[in-house]
C-alpha positions as YAML, in Angstrom:
chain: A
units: angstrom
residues:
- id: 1
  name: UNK
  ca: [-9.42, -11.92, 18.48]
- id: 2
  name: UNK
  ca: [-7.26, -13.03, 15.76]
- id: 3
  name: UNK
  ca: [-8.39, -12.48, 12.17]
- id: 4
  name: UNK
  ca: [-7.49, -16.40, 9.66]
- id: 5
  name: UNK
  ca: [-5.90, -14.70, 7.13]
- id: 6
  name: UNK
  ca: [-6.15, -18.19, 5.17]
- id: 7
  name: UNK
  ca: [-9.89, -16.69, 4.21]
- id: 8
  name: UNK
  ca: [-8.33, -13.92, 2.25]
- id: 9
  name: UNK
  ca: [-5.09, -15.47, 0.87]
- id: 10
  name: UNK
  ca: [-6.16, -16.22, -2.55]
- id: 11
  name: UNK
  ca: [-6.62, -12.79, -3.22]
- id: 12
  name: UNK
  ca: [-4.03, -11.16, -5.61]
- id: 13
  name: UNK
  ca: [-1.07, -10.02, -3.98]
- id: 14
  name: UNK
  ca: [-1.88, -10.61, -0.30]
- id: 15
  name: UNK
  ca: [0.09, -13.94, 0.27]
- id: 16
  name: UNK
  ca: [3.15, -12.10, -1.30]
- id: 17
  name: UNK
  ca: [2.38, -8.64, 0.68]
- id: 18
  name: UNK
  ca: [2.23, -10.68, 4.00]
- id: 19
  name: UNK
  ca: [5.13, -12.14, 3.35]
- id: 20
  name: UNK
  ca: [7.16, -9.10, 2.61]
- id: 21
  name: UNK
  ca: [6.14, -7.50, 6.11]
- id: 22
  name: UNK
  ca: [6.96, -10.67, 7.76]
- id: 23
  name: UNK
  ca: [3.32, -10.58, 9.08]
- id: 24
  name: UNK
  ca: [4.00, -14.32, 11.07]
- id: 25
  name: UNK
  ca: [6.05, -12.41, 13.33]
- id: 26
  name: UNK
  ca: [3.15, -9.59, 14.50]
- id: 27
  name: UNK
  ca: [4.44, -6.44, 12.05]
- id: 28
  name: UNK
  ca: [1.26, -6.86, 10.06]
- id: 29
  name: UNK
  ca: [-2.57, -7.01, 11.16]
- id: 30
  name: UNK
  ca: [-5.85, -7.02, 9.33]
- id: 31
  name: UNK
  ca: [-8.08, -4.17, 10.65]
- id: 32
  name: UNK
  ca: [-10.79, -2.16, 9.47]
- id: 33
  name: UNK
  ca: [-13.18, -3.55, 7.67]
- id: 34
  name: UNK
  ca: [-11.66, -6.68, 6.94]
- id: 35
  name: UNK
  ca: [-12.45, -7.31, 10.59]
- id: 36
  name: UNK
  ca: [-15.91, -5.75, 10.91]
- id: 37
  name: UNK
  ca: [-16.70, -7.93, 7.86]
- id: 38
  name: UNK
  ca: [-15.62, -10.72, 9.13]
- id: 39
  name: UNK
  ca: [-17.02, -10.42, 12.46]
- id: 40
  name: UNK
  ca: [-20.66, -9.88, 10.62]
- id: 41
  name: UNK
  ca: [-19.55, -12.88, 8.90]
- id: 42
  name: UNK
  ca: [-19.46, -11.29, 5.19]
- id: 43
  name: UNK
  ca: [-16.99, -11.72, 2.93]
- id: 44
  name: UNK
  ca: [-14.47, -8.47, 3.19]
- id: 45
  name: UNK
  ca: [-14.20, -6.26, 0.40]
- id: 46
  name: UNK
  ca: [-11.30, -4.28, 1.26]
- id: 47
  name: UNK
  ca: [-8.25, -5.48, 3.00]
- id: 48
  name: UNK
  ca: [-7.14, -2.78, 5.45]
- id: 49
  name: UNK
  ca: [-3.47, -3.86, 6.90]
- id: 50
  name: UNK
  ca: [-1.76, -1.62, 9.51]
- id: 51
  name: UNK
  ca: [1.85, -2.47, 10.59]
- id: 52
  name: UNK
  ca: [4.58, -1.35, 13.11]
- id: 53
  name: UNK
  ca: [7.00, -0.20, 10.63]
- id: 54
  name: UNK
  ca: [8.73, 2.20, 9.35]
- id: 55
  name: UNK
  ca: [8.50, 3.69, 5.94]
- id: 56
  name: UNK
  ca: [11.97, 3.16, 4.99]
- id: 57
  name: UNK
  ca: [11.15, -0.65, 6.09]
- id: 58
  name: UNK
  ca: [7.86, -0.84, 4.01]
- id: 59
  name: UNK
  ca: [10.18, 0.26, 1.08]
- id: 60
  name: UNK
  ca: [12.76, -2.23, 1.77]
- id: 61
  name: UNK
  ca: [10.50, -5.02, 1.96]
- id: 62
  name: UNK
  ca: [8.60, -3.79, -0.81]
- id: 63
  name: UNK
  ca: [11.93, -4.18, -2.77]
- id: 64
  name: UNK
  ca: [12.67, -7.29, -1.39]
- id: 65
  name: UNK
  ca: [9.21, -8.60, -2.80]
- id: 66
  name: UNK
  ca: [10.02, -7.71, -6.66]
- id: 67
  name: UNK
  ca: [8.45, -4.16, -6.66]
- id: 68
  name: UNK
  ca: [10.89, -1.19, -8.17]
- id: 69
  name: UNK
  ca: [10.37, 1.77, -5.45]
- id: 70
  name: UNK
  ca: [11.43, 5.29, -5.52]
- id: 71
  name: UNK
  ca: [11.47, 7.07, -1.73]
- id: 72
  name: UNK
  ca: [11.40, 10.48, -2.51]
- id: 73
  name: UNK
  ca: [12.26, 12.25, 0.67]
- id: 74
  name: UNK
  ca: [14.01, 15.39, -0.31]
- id: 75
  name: UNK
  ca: [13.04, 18.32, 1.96]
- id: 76
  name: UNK
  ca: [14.19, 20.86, 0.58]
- id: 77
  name: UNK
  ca: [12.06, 20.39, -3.18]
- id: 78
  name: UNK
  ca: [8.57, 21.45, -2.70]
- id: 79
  name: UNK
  ca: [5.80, 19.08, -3.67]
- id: 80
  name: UNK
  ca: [5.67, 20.20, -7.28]
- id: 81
  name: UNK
  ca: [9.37, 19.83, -8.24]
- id: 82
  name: UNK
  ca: [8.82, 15.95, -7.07]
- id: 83
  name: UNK
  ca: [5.50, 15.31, -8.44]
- id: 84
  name: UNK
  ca: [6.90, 16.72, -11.98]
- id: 85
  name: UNK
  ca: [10.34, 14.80, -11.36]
- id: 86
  name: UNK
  ca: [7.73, 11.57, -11.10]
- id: 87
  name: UNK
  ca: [6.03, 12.17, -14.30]
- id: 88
  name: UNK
  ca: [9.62, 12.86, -15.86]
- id: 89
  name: UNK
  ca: [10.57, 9.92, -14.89]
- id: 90
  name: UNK
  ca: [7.60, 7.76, -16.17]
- id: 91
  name: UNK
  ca: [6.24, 6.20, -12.12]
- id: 92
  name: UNK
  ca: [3.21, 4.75, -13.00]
- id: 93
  name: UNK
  ca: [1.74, 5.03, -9.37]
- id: 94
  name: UNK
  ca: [2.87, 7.62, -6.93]
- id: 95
  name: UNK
  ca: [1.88, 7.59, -3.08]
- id: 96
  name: UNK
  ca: [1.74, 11.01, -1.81]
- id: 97
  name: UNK
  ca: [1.84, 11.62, 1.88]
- id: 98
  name: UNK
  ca: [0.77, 15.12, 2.82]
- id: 99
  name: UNK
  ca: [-1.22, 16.96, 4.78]
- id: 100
  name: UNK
  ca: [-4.10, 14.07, 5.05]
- id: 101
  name: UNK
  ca: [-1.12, 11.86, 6.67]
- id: 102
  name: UNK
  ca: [-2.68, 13.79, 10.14]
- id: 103
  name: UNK
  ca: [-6.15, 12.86, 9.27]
- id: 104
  name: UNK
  ca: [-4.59, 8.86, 8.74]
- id: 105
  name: UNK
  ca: [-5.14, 8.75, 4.75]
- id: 106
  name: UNK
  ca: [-2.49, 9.36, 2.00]
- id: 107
  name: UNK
  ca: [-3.40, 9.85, -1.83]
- id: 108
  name: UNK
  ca: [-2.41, 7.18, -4.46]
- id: 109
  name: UNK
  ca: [-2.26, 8.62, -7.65]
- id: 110
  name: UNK
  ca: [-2.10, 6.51, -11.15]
- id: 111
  name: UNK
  ca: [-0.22, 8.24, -13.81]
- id: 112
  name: UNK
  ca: [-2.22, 7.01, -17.13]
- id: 113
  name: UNK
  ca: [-5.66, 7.77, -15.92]
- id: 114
  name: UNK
  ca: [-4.85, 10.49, -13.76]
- id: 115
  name: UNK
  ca: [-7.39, 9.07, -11.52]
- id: 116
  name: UNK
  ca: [-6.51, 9.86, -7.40]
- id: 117
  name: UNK
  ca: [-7.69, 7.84, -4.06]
- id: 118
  name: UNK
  ca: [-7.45, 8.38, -1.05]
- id: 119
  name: UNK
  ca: [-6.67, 5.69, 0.97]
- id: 120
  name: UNK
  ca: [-6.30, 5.18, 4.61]
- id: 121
  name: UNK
  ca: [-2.99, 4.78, 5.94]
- id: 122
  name: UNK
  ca: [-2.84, 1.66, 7.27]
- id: 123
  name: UNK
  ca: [-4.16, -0.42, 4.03]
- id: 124
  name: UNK
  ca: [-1.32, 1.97, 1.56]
- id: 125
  name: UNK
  ca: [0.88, -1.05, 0.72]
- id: 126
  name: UNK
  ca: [-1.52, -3.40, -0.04]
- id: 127
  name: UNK
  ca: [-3.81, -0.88, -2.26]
- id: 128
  name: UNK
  ca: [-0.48, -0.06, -4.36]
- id: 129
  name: UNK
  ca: [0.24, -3.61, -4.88]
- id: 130
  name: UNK
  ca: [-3.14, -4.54, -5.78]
- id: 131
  name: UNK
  ca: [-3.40, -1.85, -8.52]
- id: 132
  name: UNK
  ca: [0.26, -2.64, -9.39]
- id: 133
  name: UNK
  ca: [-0.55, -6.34, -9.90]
- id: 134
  name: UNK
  ca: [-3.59, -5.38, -11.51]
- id: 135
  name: UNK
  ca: [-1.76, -3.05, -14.06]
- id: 136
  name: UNK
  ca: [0.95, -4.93, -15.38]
- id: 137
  name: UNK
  ca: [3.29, -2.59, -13.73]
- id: 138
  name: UNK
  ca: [5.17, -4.76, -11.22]
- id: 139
  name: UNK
  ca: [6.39, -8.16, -11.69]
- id: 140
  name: UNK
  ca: [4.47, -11.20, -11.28]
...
């Protein structure tokens, strides 16, 4: 069954996220809840996306879409060094993937509040450019 994603374009940031994982050609799927929802016909709270690719592709498409991205992925600095080299450094949202990446969630963290989610996998891009959008942080 194929989800309309017309029903849930006009929310902030989705047309443009879509677009950036070139969703028209299959690399990008609603799932989750956003299905269930739908299904129960309800109007989905959440948008939960899961895609095929890589993270260095998410990044570059994240970049092609107008959003400033830093991919730390230095092994040999331990977690600390790169979460204090992020505050240094003034990222207003930092997506840490750790040791919940088994369990399928990663932790989004906002710099001003302090204030951490965890978020599943799959819907990570599309949470950081909602609170992004929301923010002020990343261009409009």
């Amino acid at each position: 069954m194929n989800l309309d994603p017309a029903k849930f374009l006009g929310r902030a940031g989705i047309k443009r996220l879509l677009k950036a994982l070139d969703a028209s050609k299959g690399t990008a799927r609603f799932v989750g809840g956003a299905v269930r929802d739908h299904l129960l016909g309800e109007i989905p709270g959440d948008l939960d996306l899961a895609t095929t690719l890589s993270p260095e592709k998410v990044v570059g498409r994240l970049e092609a879409a107008g959003l400033a991205v830093i991919y730390d992925d230095r092994r040999q600095v331990s977690p600390g060094v790169k979460f204090k080299d992020s505050e240094l450094i003034g990222v207003p949202t930092i997506v840490v993937v750790g040791r919940g990446l088994a369990d399928g969630t990663i932790e989004v963290k906002d710099r001003r509040s302090g204030e951490r989610r965890v978020v599943p996998v799959d819907s990570a891009v599309a949470e950081v450019v909602a609170e992004l959008r929301g923010s002020g942080h990343a261009p409009t």
